[in-house]
C-alpha positions as a Python dict, from the first residue, in 0.01 Angstrom:
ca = {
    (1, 'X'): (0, 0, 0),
    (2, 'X'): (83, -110, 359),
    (3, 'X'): (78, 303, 488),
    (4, 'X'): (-266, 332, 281),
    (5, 'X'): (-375, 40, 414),
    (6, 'X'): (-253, 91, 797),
    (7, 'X'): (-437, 523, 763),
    (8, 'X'): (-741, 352, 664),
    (9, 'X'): (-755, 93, 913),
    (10, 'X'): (-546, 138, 1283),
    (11, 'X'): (-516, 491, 1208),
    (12, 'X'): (-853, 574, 1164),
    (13, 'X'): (-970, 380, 1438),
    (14, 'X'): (-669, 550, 1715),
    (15, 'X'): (-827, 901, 1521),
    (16, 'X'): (-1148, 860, 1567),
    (17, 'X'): (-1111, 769, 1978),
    (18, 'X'): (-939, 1048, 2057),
    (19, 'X'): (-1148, 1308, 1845),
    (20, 'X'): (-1451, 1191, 2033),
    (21, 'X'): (-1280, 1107, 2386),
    (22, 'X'): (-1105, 1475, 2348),
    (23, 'X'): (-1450, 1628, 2243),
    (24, 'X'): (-1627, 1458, 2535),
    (25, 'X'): (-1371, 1557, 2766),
    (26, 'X'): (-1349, 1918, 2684),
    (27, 'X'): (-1738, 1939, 2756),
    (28, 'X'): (-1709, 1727, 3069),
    (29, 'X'): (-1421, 2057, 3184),
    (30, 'X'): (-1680, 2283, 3086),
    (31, 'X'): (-1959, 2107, 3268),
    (32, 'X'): (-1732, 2125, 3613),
    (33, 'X'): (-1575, 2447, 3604),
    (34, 'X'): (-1997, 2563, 3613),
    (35, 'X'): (-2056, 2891, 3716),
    (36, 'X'): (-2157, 3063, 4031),
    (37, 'X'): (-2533, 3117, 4095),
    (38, 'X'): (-2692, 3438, 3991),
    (39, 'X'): (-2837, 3589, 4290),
    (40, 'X'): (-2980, 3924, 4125),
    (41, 'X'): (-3379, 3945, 4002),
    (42, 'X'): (-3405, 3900, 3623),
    (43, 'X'): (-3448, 4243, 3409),
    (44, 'X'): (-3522, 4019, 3075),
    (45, 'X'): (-3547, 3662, 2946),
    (46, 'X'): (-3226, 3491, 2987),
    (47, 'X'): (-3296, 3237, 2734),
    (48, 'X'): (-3473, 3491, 2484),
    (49, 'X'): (-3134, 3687, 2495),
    (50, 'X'): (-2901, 3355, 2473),
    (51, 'X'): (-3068, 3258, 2129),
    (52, 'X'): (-3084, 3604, 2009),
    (53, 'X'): (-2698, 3637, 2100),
    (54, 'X'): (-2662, 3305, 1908),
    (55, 'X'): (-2847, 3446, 1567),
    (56, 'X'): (-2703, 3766, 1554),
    (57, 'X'): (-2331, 3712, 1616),
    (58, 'X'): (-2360, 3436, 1368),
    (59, 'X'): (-2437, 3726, 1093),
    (60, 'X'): (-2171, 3927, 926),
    (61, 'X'): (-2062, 4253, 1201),
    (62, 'X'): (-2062, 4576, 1056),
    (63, 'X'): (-1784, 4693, 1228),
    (64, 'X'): (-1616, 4387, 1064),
    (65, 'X'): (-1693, 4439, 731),
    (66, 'X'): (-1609, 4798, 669),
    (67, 'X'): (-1259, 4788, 906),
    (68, 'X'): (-1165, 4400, 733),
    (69, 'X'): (-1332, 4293, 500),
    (70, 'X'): (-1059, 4050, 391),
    (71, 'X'): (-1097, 3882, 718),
    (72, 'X'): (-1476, 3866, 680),
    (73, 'X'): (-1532, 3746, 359),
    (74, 'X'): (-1270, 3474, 348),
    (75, 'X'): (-1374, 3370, 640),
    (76, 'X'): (-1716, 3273, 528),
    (77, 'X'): (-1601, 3099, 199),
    (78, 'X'): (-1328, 2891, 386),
    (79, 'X'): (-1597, 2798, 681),
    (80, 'X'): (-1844, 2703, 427),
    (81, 'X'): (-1653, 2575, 110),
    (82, 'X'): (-1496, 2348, 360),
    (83, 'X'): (-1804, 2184, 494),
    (84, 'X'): (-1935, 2211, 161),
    (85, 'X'): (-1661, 1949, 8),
    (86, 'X'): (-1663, 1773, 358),
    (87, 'X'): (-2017, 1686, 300),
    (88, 'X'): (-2079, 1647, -83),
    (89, 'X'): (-1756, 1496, -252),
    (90, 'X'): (-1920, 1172, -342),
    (91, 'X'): (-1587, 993, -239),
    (92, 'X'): (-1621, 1128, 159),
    (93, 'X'): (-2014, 1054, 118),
    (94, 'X'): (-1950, 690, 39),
    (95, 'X'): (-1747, 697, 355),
    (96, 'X'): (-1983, 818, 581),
    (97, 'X'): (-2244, 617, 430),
    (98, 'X'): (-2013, 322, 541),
    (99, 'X'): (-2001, 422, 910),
    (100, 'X'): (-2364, 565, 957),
    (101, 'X'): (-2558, 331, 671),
    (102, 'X'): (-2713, 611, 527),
    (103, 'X'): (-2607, 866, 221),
    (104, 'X'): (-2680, 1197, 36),
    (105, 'X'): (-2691, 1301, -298),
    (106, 'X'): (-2336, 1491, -338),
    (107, 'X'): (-2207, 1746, -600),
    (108, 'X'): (-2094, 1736, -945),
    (109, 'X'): (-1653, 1736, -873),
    (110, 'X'): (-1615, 2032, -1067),
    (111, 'X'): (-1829, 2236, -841),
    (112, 'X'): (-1627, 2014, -548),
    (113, 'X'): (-1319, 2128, -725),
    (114, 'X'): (-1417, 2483, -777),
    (115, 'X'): (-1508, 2506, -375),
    (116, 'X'): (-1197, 2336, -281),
    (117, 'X'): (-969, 2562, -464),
    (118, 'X'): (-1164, 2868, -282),
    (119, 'X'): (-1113, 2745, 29),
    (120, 'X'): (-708, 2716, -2),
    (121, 'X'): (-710, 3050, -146),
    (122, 'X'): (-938, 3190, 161),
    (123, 'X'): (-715, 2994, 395),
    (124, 'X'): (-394, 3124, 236),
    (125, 'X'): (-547, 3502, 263),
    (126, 'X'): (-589, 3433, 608),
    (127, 'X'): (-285, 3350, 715),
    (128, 'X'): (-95, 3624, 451),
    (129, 'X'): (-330, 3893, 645),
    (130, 'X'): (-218, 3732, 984),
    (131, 'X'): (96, 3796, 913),
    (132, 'X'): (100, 4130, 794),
    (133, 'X'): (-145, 4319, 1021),
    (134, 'X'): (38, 4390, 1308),
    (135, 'X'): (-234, 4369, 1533),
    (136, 'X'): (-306, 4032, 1449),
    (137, 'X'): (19, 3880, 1412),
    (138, 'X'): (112, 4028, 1753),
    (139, 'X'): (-196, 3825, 1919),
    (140, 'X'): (-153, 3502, 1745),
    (141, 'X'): (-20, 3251, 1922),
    (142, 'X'): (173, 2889, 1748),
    (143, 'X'): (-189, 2724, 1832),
    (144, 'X'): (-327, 2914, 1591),
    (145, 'X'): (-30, 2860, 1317),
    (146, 'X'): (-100, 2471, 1378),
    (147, 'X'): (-438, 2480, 1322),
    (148, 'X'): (-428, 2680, 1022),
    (149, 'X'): (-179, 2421, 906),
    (150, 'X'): (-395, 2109, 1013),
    (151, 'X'): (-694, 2257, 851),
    (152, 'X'): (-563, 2389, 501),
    (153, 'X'): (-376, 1994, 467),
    (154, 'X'): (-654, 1785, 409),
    (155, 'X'): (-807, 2040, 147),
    (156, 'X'): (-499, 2041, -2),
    (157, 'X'): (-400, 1670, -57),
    (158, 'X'): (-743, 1581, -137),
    (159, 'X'): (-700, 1812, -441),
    (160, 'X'): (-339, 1681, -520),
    (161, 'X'): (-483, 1304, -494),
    (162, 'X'): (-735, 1411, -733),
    (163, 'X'): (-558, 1599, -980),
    (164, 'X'): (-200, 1590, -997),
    (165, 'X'): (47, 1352, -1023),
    (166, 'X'): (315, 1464, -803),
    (167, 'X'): (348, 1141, -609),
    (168, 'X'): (157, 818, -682),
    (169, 'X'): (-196, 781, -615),
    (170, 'X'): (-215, 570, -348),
    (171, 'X'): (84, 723, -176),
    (172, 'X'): (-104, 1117, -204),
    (173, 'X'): (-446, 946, -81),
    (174, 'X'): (-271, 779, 218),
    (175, 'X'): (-140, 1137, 287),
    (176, 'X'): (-501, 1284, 250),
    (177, 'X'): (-604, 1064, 479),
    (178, 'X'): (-338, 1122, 751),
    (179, 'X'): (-385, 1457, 728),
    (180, 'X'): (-770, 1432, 795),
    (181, 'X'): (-654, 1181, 1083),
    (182, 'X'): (-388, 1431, 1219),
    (183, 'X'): (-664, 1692, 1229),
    (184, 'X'): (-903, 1499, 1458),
    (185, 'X'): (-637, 1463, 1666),
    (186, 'X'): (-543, 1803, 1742),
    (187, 'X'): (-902, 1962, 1714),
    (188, 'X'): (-1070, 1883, 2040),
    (189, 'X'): (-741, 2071, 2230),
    (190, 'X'): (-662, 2371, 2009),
    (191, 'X'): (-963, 2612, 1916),
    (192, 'X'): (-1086, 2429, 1642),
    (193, 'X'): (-1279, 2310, 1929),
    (194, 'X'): (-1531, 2639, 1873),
    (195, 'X'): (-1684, 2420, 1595),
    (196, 'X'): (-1848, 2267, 1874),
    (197, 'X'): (-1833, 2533, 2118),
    (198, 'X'): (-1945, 2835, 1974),
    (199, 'X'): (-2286, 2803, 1981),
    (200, 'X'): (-2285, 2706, 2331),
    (201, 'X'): (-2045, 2985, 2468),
    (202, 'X'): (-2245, 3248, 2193),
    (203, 'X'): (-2587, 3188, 2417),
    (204, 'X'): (-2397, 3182, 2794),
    (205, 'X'): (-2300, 3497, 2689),
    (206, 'X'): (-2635, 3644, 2534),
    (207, 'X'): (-2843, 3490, 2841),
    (208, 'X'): (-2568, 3620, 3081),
    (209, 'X'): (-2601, 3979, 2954),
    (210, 'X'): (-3018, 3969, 2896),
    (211, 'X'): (-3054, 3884, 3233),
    (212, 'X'): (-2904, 4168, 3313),
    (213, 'X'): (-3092, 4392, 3086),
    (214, 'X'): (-2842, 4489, 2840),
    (215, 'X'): (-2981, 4507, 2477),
    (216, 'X'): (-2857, 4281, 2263),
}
């Protein structure tokens, strides 16, 4: 009771700085290292082409889907099952209810448990196909072995705290916690940081390259 009670309090709290101190930090880098000043005469709308670059890389690549479509696919269901149970298991909506004052209606826990046990599945296919393409597993550094480690944890206790009995409740919900703590920890300086990045980087690039007249 005293390591549940010490993740939900202290924890949290040293979590929760350095998530948003890291975040804010990693913007403030971005912010200096700026960029030198385009001197050249516009061919096209910069900004036109940054949102446009934003829209269409967020769709599903051709090139993608016919050479891996494993890597495609399971992508999308472990991006969005995850947000999916972030945002609508009741349990994490009371939460954030708590710290904002506000809630949402959530979803039924079998659909919660349904998405949940996608998303480990899609995670474990990712990292299976990591390791066996060559091309891949050449290119991937230890970063990204610890955040595919630090991402697929809180999925997975969360489902053990809700279903199994390995370990005692209280004990497997402490963990589920830790693991969601140890995860905003290590996001703002690994590159789970795109979650708040890609967007931004997605339209330099677009407005960078319409500016210059490439087609997009």
């Amino acid at each position: 009771m005293e390591f549940l009670n010490w993740v939900r309090g202290p924890g949290l709290e040293y979590a929760t700085v350095i998530f948003l101190v890291g975040i804010f930090m990693r913007f403030i880098e971005m912010w200096l290292i700026g960029r030198k000043p385009d001197l050249s005469r516009p061919r096209a709308s910069a900004s036109r082409a940054g949102w446009r670059a934003v829209w269409r890389r967020s769709l599903p690549s051709e090139g993608l889907m016919k050479n891996s479509p494993l890597v495609l696919i399971a992508g999308y269901v472990f991006h969005i099952g995850f947000l999916l149970v972030l945002l609508f298991f009741i349990p994490h909506i009371q939460f954030f209810k708590d710290v904002l004052g506000f809630g949402w209606a959530g979803l039924p826990s079998p659909v919660i448990d349904f998405l949940s046990i996608l998303t480990i599945a899609a995670l474990v296919a990712l990292l299976v196909h990591r390791l066996v393409d060559p091309v891949r597993r050449f290119l991937s550094t230890s970063q990204d072995y610890i955040a595919w480690v630090v991402t697929t944890l809180p999925v997975v206790t969360g489902y053990m705290a809700m279903h199994m009995d390995v370990v005692p409740y209280t004990t497997m919900l402490a963990l589920h916690i830790l693991s969601v703590e140890i995860l905003m920890v290590v996001f703002p300086f690994t590159k789970l940081m795109h979650a708040f990045t890609f967007a931004v980087s997605r339209y330099y690039n677009g407005a960078a390259m319409g500016r210059k007249g490439v087609q997009l």
